[in-house]
N, C-alpha and C positions, 0 to 999 in steps of 0.2 A: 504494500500500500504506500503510496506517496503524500506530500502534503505541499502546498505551494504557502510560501512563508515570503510579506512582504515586510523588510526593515525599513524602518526612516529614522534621519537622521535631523529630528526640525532645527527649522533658522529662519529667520527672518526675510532674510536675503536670498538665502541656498538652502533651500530643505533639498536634504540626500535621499535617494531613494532604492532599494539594492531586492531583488529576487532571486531567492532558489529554492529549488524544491527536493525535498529530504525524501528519496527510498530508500527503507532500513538505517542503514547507519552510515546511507552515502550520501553527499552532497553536490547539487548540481545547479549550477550559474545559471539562472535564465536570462536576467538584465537589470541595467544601472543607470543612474545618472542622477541629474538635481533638477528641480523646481527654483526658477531662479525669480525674483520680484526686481523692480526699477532699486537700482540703488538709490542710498540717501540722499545723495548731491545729487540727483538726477530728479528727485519728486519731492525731497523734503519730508522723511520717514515718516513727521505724527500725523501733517498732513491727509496722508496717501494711507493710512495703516487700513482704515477696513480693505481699500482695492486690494492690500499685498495679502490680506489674511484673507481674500478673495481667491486669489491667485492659488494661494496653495492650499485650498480647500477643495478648486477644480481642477488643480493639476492631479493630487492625491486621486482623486474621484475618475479620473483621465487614466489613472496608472490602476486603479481598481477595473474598471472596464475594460483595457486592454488584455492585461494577463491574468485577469481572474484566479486572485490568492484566497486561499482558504483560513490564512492565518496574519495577523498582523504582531510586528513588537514595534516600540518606539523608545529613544532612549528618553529619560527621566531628565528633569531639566535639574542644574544645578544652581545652587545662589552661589551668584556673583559678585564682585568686589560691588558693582554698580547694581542699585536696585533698580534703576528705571532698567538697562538692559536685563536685568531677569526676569521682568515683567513684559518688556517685549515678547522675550522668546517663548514667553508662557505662554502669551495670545498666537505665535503661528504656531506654537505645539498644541494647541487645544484645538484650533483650526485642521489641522490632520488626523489627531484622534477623532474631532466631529465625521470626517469625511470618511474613516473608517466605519464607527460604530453605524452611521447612515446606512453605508454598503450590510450591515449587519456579521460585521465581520468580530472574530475576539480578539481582542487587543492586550495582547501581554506589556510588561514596562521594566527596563533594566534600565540601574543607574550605568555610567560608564565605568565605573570602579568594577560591574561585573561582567560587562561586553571587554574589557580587556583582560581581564583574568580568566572570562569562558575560551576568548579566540588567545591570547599570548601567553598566558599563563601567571600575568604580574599584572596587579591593577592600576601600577605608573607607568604602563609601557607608552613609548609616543607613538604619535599618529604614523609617524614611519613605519614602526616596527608592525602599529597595528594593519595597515596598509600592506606590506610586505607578508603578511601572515593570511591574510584574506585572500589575496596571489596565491599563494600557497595549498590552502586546501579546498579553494574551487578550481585550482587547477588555470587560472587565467594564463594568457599571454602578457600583458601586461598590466602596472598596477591601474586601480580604476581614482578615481579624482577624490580626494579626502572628504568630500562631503559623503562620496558612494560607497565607499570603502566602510566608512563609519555604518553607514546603513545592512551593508552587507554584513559588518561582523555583529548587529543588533541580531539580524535573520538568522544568522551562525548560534548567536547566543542561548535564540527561542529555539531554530532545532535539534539544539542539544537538551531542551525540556528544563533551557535555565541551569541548567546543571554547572557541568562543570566548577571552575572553582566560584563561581559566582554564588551559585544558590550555596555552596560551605555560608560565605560571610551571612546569610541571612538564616541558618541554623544555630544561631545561639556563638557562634564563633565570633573572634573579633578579627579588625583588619586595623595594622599597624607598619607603613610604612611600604603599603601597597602587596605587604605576605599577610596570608592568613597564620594568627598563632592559635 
């Protein structure tokens, strides 16, 4: 049995967005890329923010239609130094989960601390290494664009059913320095 698992990676600017589909305990690339909105110096972000939260609520809805996934993950937003930008990213992250739960799809949610430790195996690994690892065990030709890459290793994360060392930190364990003790 298979399952088609779509990852996003939300932003305001560049929501990432990454497909594959899990038979048994193998993994297979369907497709990548980003949702991109007018940058700020081009519309003047607070302006423009319903169009951008527009943008990627039918882009997501555009990417559900296409390849019809069965499964959605998104990563969890973080606070940031800046509260207005973690409330930004809140609104095009909730704007993606809306376009999911719409499509009637289940929406699982990893912080990055555990999309790096399910695809790297270290929850401070960077974006390279994470990047370089997603190459890896979808087997690409080359690496795919850091927004997609991120997406892809969310999809990675859920078809491992969270597992990997992510779901350890959320069994009573603690994380210190990006290892689980």
């Amino acid at each position: 049995m298979s399952v088609r698992i779509l990852g996003i990676d939300p932003g305001l600017r560049v929501t990432g967005f990454g497909l594959i589909e899990k038979q048994g305990s193998r993994l297979h690339y369907i497709g990548s890329g980003c949702i991109r909105t007018a940058s700020a110096a081009e519309d003047g972000m607070a302006e423009n923010l319903p169009q951008r939260l527009k943008i990627i609520l039918e882009g997501v809805a555009e990417i559900i239609a296409t390849y019809q996934p069965q499964q959605a993950a998104v990563e969890k937003v973080f606070v940031n130094v800046n509260p207005q930008s973690t409330l930004l990213l809140g609104q095009a992250r909730g704007a993606a989960i809306s376009a999911l739960v719409l499509a009637g799809l289940p929406v699982a949610e990893y912080t990055a601390l555990q999309v790096k430790q399910a695809v790297v195996g270290h929850g401070k690994a960077a974006k390279a290494q994470v990047g370089h690892m997603v190459r890896k065990l979808l087997d690409l030709d080359g690496e795919p664009s850091a927004d997609a890459a991120d997406a892809l290793a969310c999809a990675i994360c859920h078809a491992h059913g969270g597992q990997g060392l992510g779901a350890l930190a959320t069994a009573g364990r603690r994380v210190r320095g990006g290892r689980l003790l």
